[in-house]
C-alpha positions as CSV (number, residue, x, y, z in Angstrom):
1,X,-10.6,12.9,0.3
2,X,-6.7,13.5,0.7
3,X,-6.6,14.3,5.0
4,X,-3.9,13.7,7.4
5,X,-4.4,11.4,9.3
6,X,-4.5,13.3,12.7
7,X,-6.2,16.0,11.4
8,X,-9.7,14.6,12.4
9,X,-8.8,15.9,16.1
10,X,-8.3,19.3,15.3
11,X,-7.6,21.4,18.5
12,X,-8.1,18.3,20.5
13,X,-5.3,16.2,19.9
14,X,-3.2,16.8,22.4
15,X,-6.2,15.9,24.7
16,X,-6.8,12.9,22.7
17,X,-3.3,11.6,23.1
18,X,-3.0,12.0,27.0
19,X,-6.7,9.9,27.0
20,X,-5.0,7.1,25.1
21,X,-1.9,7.5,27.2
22,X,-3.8,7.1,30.1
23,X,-6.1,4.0,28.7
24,X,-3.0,2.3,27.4
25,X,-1.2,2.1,31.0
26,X,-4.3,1.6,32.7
27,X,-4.9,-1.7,30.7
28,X,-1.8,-2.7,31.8
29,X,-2.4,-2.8,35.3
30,X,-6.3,-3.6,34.8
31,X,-5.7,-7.6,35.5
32,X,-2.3,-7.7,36.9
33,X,-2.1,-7.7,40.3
34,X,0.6,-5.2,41.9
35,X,1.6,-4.5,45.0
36,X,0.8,-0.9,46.1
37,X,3.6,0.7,48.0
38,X,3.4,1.2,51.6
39,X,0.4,-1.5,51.5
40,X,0.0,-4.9,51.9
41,X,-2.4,-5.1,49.4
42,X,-1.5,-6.2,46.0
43,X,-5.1,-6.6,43.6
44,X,-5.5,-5.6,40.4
45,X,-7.4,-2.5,39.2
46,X,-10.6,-4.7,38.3
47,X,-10.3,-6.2,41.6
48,X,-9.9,-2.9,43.3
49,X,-12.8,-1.8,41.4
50,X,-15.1,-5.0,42.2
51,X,-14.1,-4.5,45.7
52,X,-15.4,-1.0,45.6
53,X,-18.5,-1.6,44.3
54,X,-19.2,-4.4,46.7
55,X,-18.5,-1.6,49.2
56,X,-20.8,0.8,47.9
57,X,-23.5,-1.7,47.4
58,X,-23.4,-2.2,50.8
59,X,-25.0,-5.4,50.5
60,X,-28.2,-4.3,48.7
61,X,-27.6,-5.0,45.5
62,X,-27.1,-8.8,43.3
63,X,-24.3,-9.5,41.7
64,X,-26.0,-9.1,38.5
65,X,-27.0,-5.6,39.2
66,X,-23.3,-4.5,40.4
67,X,-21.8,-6.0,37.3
68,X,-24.2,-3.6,35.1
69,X,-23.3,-0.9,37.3
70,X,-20.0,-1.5,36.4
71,X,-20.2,-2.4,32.7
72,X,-18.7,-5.3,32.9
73,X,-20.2,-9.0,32.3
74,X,-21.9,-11.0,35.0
75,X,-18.7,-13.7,34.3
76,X,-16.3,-10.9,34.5
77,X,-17.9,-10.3,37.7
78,X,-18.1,-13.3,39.3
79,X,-14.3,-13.7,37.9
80,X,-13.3,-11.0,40.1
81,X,-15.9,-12.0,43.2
82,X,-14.0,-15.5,43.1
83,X,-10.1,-13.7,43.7
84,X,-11.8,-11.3,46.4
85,X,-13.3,-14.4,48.2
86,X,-9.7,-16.8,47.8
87,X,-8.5,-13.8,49.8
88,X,-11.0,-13.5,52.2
89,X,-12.1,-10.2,51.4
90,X,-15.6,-11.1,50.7
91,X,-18.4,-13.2,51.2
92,X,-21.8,-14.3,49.4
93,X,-25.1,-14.7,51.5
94,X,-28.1,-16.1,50.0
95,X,-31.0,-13.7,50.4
96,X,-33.8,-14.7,53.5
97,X,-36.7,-14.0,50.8
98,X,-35.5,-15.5,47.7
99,X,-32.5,-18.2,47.8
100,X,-31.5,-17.8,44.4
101,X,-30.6,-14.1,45.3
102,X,-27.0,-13.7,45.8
103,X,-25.5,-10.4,48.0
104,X,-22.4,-9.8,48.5
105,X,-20.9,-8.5,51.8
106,X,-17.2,-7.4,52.4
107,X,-15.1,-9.1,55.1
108,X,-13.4,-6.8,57.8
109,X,-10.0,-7.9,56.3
110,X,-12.0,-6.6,52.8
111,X,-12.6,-3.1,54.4
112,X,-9.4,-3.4,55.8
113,X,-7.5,-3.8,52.4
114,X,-10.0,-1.3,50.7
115,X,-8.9,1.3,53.5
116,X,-5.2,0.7,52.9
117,X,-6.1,0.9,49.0
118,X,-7.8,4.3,49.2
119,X,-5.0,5.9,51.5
120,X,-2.7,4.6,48.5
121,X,-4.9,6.0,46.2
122,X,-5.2,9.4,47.5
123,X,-2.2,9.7,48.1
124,X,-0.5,8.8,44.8
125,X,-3.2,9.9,42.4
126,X,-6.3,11.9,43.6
127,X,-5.2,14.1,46.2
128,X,-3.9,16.2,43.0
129,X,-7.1,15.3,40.9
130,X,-9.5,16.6,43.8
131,X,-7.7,19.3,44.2
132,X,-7.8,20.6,40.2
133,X,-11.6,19.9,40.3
134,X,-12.1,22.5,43.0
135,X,-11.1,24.5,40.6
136,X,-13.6,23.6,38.2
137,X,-16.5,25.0,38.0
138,X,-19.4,22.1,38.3
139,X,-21.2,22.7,34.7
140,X,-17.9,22.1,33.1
141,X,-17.2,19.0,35.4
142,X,-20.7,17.7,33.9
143,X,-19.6,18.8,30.8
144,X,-16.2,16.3,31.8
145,X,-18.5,13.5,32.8
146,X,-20.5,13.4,29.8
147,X,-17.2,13.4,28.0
148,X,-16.4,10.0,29.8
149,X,-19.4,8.4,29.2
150,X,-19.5,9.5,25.7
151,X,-16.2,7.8,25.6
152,X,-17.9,4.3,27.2
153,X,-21.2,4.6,25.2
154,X,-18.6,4.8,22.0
155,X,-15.9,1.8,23.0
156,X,-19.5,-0.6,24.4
157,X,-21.2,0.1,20.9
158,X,-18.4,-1.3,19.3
159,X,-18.7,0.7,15.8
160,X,-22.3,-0.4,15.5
161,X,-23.3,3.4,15.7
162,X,-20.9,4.5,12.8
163,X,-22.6,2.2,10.6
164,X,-26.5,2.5,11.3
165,X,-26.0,5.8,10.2
């Protein structure tokens, strides 16, 4: 079959290519640590990420069980947990019932850094994002979502799907 290349995303290419655009430059910044402007925080993305999960587990969930609510490994993880801990932005506690369970539990100089982080965040990124999603109406912002996970069920298989069928 004689195709162009690009052809395969039809109508949806320019879509396509701002999704790539915005994978490529995320990677960039996914392990580095930056500084963010007016802050003085400076963690990477998958540290800002670990850091917010911690926070949202609220110290009620293992490690283990954060990491797969992440999609990322357990060593990635603990990775991560490791740099947050160095600067004292977290802690691990052994659980009273079971001492092999670990929880994790974020320092006040954690929440503080997070709070400066989301301030930064907002402000730079998702003030505008929010603000385009109230204009969305909420079955075509499921419709978005499914798009997303689509997109990780697709890169986490790997190409194993395109060949079992």
């Amino acid at each position: 079959m004689d195709i162009c290349m690009l052809e395969w995303m039809g109508k949806n290419g320019a879509f396509v290519e701002r999704m790539f655009r915005f994978f490529n430059i995320y990677a960039r910044t996914y392990t580095s640590a930056y500084p963010m402007e007016g802050t003085d925080v400076e963690l990477s993305s998958a540290a800002i990420q670990t850091l917010e999960a911690i926070v949202k587990a609220e110290g009620r969930m293992k490690m283990v069980d954060i990491a797969a609510s992440m999609g990322i490994t357990r060593g990635t993880f603990s990775n991560n947990v490791k740099g947050l801990m160095e600067k004292g932005y977290v802690t691990k506690e052994q659980s009273p019932d079971n001492h092999k369970e670990i929880y994790l539990q974020v320092t006040d100089q954690g929440k503080e850094a997070y709070g400066e982080y989301v301030d930064f965040i907002y402000d730079s990124c998702f003030r505008e994002i929010f603000k385009r999603l109230d204009h969305i109406p909420e079955e075509y912002q499921q419709d978005m979502m499914a798009i997303f996970d689509a997109l990780a069920d697709g890169f986490m298989a790997g190409g194993k799907r395109g060949k079992e069928h």
